[in-house]
PyMOL commands that place a pseudoatom at each C-alpha (Angstrom):
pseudoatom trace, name=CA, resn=UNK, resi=1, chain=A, elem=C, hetatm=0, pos=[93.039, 128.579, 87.260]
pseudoatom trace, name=CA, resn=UNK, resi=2, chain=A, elem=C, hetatm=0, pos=[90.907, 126.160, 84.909]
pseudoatom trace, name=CA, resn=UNK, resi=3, chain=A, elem=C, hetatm=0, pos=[94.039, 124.403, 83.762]
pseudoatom trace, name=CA, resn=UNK, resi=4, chain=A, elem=C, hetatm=0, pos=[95.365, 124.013, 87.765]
pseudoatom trace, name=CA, resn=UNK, resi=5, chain=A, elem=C, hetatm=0, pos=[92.228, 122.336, 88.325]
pseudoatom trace, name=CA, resn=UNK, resi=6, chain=A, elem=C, hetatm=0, pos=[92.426, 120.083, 85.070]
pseudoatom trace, name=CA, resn=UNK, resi=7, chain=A, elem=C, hetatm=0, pos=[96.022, 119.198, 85.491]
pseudoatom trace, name=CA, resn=UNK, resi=8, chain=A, elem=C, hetatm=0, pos=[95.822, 118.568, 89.102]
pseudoatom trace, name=CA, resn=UNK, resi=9, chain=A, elem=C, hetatm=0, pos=[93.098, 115.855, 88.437]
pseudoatom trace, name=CA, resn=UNK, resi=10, chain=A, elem=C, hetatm=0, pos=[95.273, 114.461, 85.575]
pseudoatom trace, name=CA, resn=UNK, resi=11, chain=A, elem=C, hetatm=0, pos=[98.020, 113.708, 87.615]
pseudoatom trace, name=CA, resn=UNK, resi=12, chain=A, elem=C, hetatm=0, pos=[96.525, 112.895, 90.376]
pseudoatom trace, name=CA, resn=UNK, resi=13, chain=A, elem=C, hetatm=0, pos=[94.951, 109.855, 87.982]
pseudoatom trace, name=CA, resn=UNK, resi=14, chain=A, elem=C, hetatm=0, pos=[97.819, 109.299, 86.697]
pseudoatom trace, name=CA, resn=UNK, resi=15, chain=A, elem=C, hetatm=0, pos=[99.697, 108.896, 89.846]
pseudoatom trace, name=CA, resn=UNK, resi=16, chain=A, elem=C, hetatm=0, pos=[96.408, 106.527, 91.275]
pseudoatom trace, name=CA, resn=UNK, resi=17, chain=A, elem=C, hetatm=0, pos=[97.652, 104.711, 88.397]
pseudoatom trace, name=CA, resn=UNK, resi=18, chain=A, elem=C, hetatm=0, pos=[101.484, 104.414, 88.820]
pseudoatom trace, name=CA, resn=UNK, resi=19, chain=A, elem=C, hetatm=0, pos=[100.495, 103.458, 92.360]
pseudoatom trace, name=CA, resn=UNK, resi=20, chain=A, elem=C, hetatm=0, pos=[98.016, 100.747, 91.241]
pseudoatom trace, name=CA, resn=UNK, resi=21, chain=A, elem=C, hetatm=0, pos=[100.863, 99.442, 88.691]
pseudoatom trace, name=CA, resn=UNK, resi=22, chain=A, elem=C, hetatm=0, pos=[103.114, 99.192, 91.223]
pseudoatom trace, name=CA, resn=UNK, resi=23, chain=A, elem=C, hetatm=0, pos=[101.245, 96.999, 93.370]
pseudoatom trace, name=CA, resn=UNK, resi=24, chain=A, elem=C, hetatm=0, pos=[99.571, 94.338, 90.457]
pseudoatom trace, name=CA, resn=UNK, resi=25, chain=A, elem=C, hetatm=0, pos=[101.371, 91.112, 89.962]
pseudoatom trace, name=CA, resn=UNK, resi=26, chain=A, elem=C, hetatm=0, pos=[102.726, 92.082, 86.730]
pseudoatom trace, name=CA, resn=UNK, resi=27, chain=A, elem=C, hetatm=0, pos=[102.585, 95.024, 84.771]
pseudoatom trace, name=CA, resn=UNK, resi=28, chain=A, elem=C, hetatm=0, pos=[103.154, 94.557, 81.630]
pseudoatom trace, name=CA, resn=UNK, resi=29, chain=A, elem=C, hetatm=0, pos=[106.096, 96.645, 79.234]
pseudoatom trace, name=CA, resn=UNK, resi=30, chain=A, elem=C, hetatm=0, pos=[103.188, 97.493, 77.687]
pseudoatom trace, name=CA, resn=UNK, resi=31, chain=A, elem=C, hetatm=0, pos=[101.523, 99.332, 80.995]
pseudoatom trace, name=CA, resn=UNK, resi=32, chain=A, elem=C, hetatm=0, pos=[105.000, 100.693, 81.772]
pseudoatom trace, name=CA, resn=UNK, resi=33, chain=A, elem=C, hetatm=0, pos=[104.985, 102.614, 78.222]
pseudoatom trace, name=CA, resn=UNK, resi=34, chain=A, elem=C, hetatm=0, pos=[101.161, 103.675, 78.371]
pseudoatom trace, name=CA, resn=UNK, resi=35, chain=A, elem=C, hetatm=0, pos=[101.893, 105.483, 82.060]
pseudoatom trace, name=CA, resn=UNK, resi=36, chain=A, elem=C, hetatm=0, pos=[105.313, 107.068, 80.617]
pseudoatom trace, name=CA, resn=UNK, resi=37, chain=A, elem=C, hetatm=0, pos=[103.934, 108.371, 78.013]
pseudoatom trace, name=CA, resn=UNK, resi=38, chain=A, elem=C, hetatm=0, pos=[100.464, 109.346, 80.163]
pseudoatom trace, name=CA, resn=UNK, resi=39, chain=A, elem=C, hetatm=0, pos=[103.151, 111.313, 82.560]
pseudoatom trace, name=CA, resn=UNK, resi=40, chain=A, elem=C, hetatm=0, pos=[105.353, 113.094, 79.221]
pseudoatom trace, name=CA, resn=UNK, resi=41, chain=A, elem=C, hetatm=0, pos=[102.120, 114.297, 78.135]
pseudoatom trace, name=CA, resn=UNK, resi=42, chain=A, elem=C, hetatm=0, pos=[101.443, 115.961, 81.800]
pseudoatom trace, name=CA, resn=UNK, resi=43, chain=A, elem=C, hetatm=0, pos=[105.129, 117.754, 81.359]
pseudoatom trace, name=CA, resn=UNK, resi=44, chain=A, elem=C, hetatm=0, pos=[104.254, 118.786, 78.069]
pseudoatom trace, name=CA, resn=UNK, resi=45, chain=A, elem=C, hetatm=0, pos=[100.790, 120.387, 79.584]
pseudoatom trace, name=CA, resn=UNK, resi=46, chain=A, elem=C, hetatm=0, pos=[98.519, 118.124, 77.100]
pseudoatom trace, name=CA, resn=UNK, resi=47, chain=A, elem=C, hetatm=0, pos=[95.853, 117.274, 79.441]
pseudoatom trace, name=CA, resn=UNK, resi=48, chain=A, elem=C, hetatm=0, pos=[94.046, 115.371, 76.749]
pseudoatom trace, name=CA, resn=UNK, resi=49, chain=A, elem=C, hetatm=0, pos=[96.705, 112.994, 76.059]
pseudoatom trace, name=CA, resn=UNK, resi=50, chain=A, elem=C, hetatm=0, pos=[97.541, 112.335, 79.337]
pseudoatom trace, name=CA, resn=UNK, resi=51, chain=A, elem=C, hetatm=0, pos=[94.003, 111.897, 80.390]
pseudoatom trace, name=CA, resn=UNK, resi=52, chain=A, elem=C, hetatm=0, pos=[93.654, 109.701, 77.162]
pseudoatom trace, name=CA, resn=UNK, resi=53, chain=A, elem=C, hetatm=0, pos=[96.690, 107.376, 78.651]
pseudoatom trace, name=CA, resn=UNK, resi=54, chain=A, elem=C, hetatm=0, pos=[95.017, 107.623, 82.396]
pseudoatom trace, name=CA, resn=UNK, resi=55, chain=A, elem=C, hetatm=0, pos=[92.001, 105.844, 80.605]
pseudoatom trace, name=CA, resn=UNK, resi=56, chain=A, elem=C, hetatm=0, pos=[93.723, 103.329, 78.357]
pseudoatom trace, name=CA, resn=UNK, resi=57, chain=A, elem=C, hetatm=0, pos=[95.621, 102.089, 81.613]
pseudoatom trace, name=CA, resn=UNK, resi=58, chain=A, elem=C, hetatm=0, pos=[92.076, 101.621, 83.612]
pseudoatom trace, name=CA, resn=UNK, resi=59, chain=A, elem=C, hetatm=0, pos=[90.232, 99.998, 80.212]
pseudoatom trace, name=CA, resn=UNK, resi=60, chain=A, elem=C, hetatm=0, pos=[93.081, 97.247, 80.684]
pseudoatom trace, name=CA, resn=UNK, resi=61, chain=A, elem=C, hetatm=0, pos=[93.526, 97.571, 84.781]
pseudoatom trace, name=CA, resn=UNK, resi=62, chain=A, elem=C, hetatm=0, pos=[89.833, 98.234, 86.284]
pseudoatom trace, name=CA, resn=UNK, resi=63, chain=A, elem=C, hetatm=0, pos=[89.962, 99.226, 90.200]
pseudoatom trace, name=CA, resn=UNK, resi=64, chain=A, elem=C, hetatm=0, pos=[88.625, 96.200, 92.222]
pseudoatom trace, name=CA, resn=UNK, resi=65, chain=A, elem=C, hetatm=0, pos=[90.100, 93.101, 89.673]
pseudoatom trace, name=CA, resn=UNK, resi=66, chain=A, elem=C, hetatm=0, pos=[92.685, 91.290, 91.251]
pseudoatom trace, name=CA, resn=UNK, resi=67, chain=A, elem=C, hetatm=0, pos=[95.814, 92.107, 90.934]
pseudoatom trace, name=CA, resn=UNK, resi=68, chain=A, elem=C, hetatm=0, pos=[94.750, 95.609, 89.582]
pseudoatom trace, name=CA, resn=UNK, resi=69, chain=A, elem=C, hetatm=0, pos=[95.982, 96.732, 93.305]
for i in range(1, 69): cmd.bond("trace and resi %d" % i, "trace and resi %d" % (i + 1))
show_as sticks, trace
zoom trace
């Protein structure tokens, strides 16, 4: 049940992300690889690395900039 939880809020960070990406001006090859790889580590049930890409995204994209969304 722990890991539901935890990979429930993964994704759903990772698709506030994807859904933020989608709407910036821009988003870099870069962004494109961080989120793929931030969604192959959700298949693959690492949590950690998919929360890890979840964060690198938002270090570069912070909610509220423009053009973050």
């Amino acid at each position: 049940m722990r890991n539901r939880t935890k990979m429930l809020k993964v994704f759903g960070v990772l698709l506030a992300i994807s859904l933020a990406a989608g709407c910036s001006d821009a988003p870099t090859p870069q962004d494109r690889v961080t989120l793929h790889s931030g969604y192959q580590a959700l298949n693959q049930r690492d949590y950690d690395g998919a929360m890890s890409a979840a964060e690198k995204f938002l270090r570069n994209h912070p909610p509220g900039v423009p053009g973050s969304g």
